[in-house]
N, C-alpha and C positions, 0 to 999 in steps of 0.2 A: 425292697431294695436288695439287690446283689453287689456283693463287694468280693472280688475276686486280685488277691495279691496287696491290697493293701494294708501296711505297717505288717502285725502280726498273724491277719485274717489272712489264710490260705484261699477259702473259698466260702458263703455265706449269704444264704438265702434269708432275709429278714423284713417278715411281715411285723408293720406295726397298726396299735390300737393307738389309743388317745385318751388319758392320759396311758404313756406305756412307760414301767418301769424294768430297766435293766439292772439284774443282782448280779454281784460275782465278789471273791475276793479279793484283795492285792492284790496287783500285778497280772490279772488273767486278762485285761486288755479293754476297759470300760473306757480310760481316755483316749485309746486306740480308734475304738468303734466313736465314739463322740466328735473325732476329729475328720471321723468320714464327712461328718453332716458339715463342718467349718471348710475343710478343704471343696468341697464342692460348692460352697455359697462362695467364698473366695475365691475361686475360679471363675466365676463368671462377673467380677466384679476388675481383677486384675490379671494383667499377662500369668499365663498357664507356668513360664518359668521360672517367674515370682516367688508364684504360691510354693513351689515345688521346693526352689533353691532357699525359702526361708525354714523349710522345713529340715534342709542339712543334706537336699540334693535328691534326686533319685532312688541311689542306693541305698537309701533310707528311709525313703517311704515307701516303696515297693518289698513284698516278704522276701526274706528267704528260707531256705528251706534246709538250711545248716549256716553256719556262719562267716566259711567262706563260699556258700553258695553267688551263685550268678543270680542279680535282679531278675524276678520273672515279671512278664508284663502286670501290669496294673490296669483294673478295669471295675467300673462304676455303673449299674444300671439301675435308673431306678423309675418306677411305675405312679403315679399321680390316677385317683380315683374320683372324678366330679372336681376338681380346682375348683370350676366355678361352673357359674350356671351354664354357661353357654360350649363347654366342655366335657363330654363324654368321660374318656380318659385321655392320659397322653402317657409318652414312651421317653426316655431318654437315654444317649449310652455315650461312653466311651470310654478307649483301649489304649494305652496306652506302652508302648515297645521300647523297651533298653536296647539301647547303641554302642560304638565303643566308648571306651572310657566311663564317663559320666553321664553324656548324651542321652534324649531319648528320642522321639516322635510320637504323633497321636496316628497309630495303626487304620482307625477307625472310628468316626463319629457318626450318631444315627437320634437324629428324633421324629417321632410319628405323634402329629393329635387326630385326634378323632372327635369331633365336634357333635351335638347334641341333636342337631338336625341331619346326620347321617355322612355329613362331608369328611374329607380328610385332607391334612399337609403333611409335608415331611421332608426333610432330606437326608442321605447320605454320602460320607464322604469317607473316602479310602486310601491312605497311602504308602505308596510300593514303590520300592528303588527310588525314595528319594522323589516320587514324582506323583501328584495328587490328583483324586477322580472324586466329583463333583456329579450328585444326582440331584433334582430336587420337583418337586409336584408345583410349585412355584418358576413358570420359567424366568421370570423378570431377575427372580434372584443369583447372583453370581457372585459372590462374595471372595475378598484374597486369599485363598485356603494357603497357609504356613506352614511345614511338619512342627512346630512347637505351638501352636496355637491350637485353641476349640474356637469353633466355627461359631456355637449358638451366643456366645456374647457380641456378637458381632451385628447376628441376625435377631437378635431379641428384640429390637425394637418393633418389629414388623407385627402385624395385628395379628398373623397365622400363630406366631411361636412367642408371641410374649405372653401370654398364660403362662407358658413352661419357666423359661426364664425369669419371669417375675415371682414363681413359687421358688424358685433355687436359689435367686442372690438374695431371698428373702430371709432365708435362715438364718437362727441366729444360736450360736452355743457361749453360753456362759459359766465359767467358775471363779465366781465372785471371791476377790481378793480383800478383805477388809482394810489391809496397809493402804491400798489402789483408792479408798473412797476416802480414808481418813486425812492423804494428805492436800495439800491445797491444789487445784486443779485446774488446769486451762478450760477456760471459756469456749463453749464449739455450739453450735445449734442447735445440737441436744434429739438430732431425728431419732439417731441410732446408737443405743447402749454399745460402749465397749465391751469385748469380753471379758473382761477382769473390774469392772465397776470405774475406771476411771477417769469416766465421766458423769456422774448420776447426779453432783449438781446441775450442768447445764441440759439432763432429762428432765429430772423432777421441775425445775423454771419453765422447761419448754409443755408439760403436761400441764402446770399450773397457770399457765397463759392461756395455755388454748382449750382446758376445758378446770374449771374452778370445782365443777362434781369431780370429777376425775383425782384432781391432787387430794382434796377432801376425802376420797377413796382411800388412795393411798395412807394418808395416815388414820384413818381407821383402823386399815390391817396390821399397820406397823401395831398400833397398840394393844391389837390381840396376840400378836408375838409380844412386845416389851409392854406391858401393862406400865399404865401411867402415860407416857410417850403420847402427846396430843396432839403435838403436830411438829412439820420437819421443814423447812424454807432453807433456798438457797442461798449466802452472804458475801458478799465482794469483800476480797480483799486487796485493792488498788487493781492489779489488773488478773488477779485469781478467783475463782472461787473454793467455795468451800461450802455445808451443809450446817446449820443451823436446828438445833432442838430442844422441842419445850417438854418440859415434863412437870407435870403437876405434883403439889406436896400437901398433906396431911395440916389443914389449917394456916395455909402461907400461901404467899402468892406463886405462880408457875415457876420456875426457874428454868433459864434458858442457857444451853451448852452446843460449845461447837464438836463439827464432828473427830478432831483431835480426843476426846473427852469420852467419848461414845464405846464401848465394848465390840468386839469384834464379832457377838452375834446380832447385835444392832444391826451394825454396819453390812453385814453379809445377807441379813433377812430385810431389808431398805432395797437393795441392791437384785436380789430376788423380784421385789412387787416392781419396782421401777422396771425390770425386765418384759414384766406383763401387760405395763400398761404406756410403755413407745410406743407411738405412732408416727409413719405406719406400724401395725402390729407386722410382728414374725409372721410368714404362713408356716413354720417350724420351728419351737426352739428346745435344745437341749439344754437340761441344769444338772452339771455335774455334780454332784455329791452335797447335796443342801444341807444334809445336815450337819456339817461340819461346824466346830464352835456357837450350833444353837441349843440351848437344853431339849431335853427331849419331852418336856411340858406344854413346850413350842410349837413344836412339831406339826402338831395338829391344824394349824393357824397357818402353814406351808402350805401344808397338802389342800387346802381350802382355797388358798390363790390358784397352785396350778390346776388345781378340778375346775376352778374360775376360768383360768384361761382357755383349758382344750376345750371350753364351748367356745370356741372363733380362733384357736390356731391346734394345730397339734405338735404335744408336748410328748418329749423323751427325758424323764430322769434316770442318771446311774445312780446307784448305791449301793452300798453292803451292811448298809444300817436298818437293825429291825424293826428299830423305832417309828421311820419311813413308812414302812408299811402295814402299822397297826390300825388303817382306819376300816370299818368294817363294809365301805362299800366297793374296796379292791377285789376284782375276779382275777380269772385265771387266765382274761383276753387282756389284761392289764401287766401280766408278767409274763419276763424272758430273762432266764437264766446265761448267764455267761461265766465261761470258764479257760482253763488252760489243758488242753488234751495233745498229746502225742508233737508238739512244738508247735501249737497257733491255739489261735482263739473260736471258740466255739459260743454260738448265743444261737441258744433251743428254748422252743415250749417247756410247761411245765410237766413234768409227767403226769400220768393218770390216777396215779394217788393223791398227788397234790389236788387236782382237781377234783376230785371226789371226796376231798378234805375241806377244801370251799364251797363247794356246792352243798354241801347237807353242812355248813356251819360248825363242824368239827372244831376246827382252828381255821386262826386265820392266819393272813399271809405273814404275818410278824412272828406270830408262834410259831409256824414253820423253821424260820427263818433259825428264830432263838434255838430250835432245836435240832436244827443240821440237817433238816426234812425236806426241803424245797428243792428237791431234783429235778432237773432236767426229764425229757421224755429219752428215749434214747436215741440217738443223733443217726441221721440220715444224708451224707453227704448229697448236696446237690448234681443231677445229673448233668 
């Protein structure tokens, strides 16, 4: 993925693994970079000046480069490796140019797949004075080309570019709110987690409907985080709901509480597996900062759903907790360092002591962490 001008990223080359965790500390730009992956699944879901305008406009998600600097363009590209089976790789991009005022235009949009059996589609489109140019390997397609509009939500449905499209509206980032799940909650279908949890009764009904192993799962894992915790059901309240849980006791029978009742690492660590296990699954999801209000005894029992997950989606966690990353099967293709250098954000490999620190079992990535050793390689601006 390259991100060039967005939020605090000046410019940034970023290969990811699966699971891939991103370290830094306050403020060096971890929900920065997390919101690349939301603005882009958002984008192809709703008009391009939606997404832009709920974010506080242009000038505000585009860098600058002092602070009465001028918007520089914003630009997204990012690289897809086997989607799926019947897809090689695929390509996608777009540029995005500040206007007067507030305004802006999409300078440039560009996708290319390359299919398995040697074929290819693509189109690009380019616009200049106001006036748009239209290329495409598909001649059938002609689509409205807008200057505030992306092209590819338009044309996703088409069998050539909906692999692409279907891996980017697929994404999903979450930083689970425990307030968000504990209060009582509108009723919805339950396909797709909100980011902030506040819907994960009408997930978890909708998981437990459609596959009864699956909810069963679910409270499994919950109860290797909350030990006792045996199982979790959704409960109507006239026309709300709300979450429901049993919890076993020492020679008594279960006793059953709503999730008003429940602890805020409950509620956040619920809110987590329910992420993993919507369907459709993410082909992407980001988990902001998980370990937030869970003990760090817990922890353990996290990293085992998302190891769970990235076998059938790939997973980005931010954090700056060492905790995080004490379990002993994290390498050094599982970390990327991010930081605050020279006025933007920077997310580097690890450097070569690190890695040579995991690789012969020195320490691991937690002890690193704990002792201010987890450096960066040294940073290579993109050409």
């Amino acid at each position: 993925m390259l991100l060039m001008g967005f939020r605090s990223i000046s410019i940034q080359q970023v290969d990811l693994d699966t699971p891939t965790f991103v370290v830094g500390r306050n403020g060096s730009g971890k929900s920065n970079f997390a919101d690349a992956f939301a603005f882009l699944a958002e984008a192809m879901a709703v008009p391009l000046q939606g997404v832009i305008e709920q974010r506080g406009g242009f000038s505000a998600v585009s860098h600058r480069s002092a602070a009465r600097g001028r918007p520089s363009n914003l630009s997204l590209s990012v690289t897809l490796e086997r989607p799926d089976s019947d897809t090689a790789s695929a390509e996608y991009y777009f540029d995005l140019r500040p206007r007067s005022g507030y305004d802006f235009e999409v300078a440039a949009e560009r996708c290319e797949v390359h299919r398995s059996d040697g074929s290819r589609d693509g189109f690009i489109r380019k616009t200049s004075k106001g006036s748009a140019v239209w290329e495409s390997t598909v001649e059938s397609l002609v689509p409205a080309v807008e200057p505030h509009a992306l092209v590819l939500p338009l044309v996703g449905g088409d069998r050539r570019f909906r692999t692409v499209f279907g891996f980017l509206s697929g994404m999903r980032t979450y930083r689970i709110e425990p307030a968000a799940v504990r209060t009582l909650q509108d009723p919805d279908g339950g396909a797709v987690l909100r980011a902030d949890g506040r819907n994960t009764a009408s997930v978890v009904r909708q998981v437990q409907r459609r596959s009864p192993q699956d909810g069963m799962r679910i409270c499994q894992l919950l109860e290797s985080v909350v030990p006792g915790t045996v199982d979790v059901r959704p409960k109507r309240h006239g026309n709300k709901l709300t979450l429901e849980f049993k919890q076993e006791r020492a020679g008594a029978e279960p006793v059953k509480f709503e999730a008003f009742s429940m602890s805020d690492g409950t509620l956040r660590a619920l809110g987590l597996i329910t992420a993993v296990f919507q369907r459709p699954a993410p082909s992407l999801v980001v988990i902001e900062e998980p370990e937030a209000s869970i003990h760090p005894g817990a922890l353990g029992s996290i990293l085992d759903v998302l190891r769970l997950a990235s076998e059938s989606m790939q997973v980005v966690v931010t954090t700056h907790s060492p905790d995080i990353l004490d379990a002993k099967w994290i390498e050094d293709r599982h970390l990327r360092v991010l930081s605050w250098r020279h006025g933007a954000t920077r997310i580097d490999r690890v450097s070569q002591s690190v890695r040579a620190a995991l690789e012969k079992h020195l320490m691991g990535a937690g002890e690193l962490l704990r002792s201010n050793a987890l450096t960066a390689e040294e940073a290579v601006d993109p050409a």
